[in-house]
Every structure is written in C-alpha cells, then in structure tokens.
C-alpha positions in Angstrom: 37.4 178.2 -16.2 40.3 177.5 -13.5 42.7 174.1 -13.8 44.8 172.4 -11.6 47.2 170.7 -11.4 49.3 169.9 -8.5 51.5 166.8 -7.9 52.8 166.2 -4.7 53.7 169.1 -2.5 57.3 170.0 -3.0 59.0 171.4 0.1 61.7 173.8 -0.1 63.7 174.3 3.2 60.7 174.0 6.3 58.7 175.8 3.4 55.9 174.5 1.0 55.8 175.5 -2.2 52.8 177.4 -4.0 51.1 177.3 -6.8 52.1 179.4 -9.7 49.4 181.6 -11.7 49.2 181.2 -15.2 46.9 183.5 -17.0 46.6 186.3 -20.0 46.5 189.1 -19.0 43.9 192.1 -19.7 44.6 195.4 -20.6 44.2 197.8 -18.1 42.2 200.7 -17.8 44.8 203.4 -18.7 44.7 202.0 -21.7 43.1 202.6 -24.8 44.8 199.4 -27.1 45.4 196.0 -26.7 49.5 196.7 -26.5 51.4 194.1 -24.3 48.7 191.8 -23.9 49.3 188.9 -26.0 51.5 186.8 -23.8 51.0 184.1 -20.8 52.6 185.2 -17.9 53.6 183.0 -15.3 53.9 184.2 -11.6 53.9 182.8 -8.1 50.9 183.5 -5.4 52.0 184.9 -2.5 53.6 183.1 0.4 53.0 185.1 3.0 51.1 188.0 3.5 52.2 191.9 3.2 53.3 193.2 6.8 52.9 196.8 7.1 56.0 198.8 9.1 55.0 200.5 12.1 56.9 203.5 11.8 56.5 204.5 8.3 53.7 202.7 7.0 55.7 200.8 4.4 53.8 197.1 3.3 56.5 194.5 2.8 57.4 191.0 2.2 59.2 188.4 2.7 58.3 186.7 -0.1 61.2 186.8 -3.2 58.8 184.4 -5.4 56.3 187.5 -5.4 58.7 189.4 -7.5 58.8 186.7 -10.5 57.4 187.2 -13.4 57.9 184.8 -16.5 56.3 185.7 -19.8 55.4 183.1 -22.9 54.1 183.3 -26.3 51.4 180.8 -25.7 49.8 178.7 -23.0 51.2 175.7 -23.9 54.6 176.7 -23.5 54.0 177.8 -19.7 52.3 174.7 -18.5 55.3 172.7 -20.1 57.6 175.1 -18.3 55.8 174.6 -15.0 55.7 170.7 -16.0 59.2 170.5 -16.4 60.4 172.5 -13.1 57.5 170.5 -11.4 55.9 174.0 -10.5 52.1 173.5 -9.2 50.3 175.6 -11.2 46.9 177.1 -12.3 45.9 178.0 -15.1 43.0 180.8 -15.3 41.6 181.0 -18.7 41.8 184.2 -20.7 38.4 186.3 -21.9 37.9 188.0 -25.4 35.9 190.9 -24.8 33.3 191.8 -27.2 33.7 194.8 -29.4 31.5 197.4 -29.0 30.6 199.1 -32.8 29.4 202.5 -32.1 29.7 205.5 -34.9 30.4 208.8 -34.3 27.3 209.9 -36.4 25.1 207.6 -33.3 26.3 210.7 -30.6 24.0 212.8 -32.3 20.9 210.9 -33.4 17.6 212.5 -33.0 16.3 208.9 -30.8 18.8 208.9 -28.1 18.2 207.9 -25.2 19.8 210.7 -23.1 20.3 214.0 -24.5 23.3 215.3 -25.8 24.2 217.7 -23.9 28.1 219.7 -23.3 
C-alpha cells in the first residue's frame, strides 16, 4: 500500500521539488539476520537522471538530494518530519515476511521430494 501526500509544489530556485520516499527497509540478500532493519528511512527520489561520462564510463549526478539519507525509529516520526519541513512525501508500506520452519532432521527424510544428494 503507497500514500501520498503532497501539498502544493514547492519550488526551490527554477527547480521543483520531489517527493521524498519513506519506507522500511528489507534486509538484503547478503544477509542472513534482520540487523539494521528496524528503522524508517527517509530519502529523496532522484531529480535528474544518472549521466554517464564519455571518456571513462563514470554515471553521475547532479542531484545533491540523492545523497540524503534520514533515519527514524518509527513511521510516525518521519511523516511529522516531512510534515513539518513541508517535504512531499510517500510513504511505501513495509512487509513482514513469513518465517519459514524447516528442521534439519526434514533434509533427510525418506518422502522428499528430491533426493538428497552431495
């Protein structure tokens, strides 16, 4: 589930500003716990898109915004900061994922479906 919210557009210089992400983030695939993955983090879409440099390949931007990262203890507390700095925002919803119960003792079992095999 995605909400927004967006008052009028606030212009910065001859630029418009963006919205802002909020979301929870998930853990990645490198990893086996759920470490670091308990806060909100607030952080602005990009304004403009990579450019890549034609003599060594390098993307860039010009985009300082893209480098912003805000982290908050709950959801609540970034929407109230993106309130208060009237930052349009969206927030994306975070997803539990279900825990998958397997014992060791089930890699063996004489009904498997596959074969064990080395």
């Amino acid at each position: 589930m995605v909400w927004f919210w967006q008052r009028s557009p606030i212009t910065i210089g001859a630029r418009r500003a963006l919205f802002a992400r909020i979301f929870k983030p998930a853990k990645t695939a490198m990893q086996s716990g759920k470490g670091q993955t308990g806060a909100w983090q607030l952080e602005y879409e990009p304004e403009s898109p990579l450019r890549v440099d034609p003599l060594m390949g390098y993307t860039s931007s010009s985009d300082m915004r893209q480098q912003i990262r805000l982290e908050f203890d709950s959801r609540e507390e970034a929407v109230a900061y993106a309130e208060r700095h009237r930052i349009p925002y969206r927030v994306t919803e975070a997803h539990d994922s279900a825990p998958k119960l397997q014992s060791y003792s089930d890699n063996f079992r004489f009904n498997r479906s596959q074969p064990w095999t080395h």
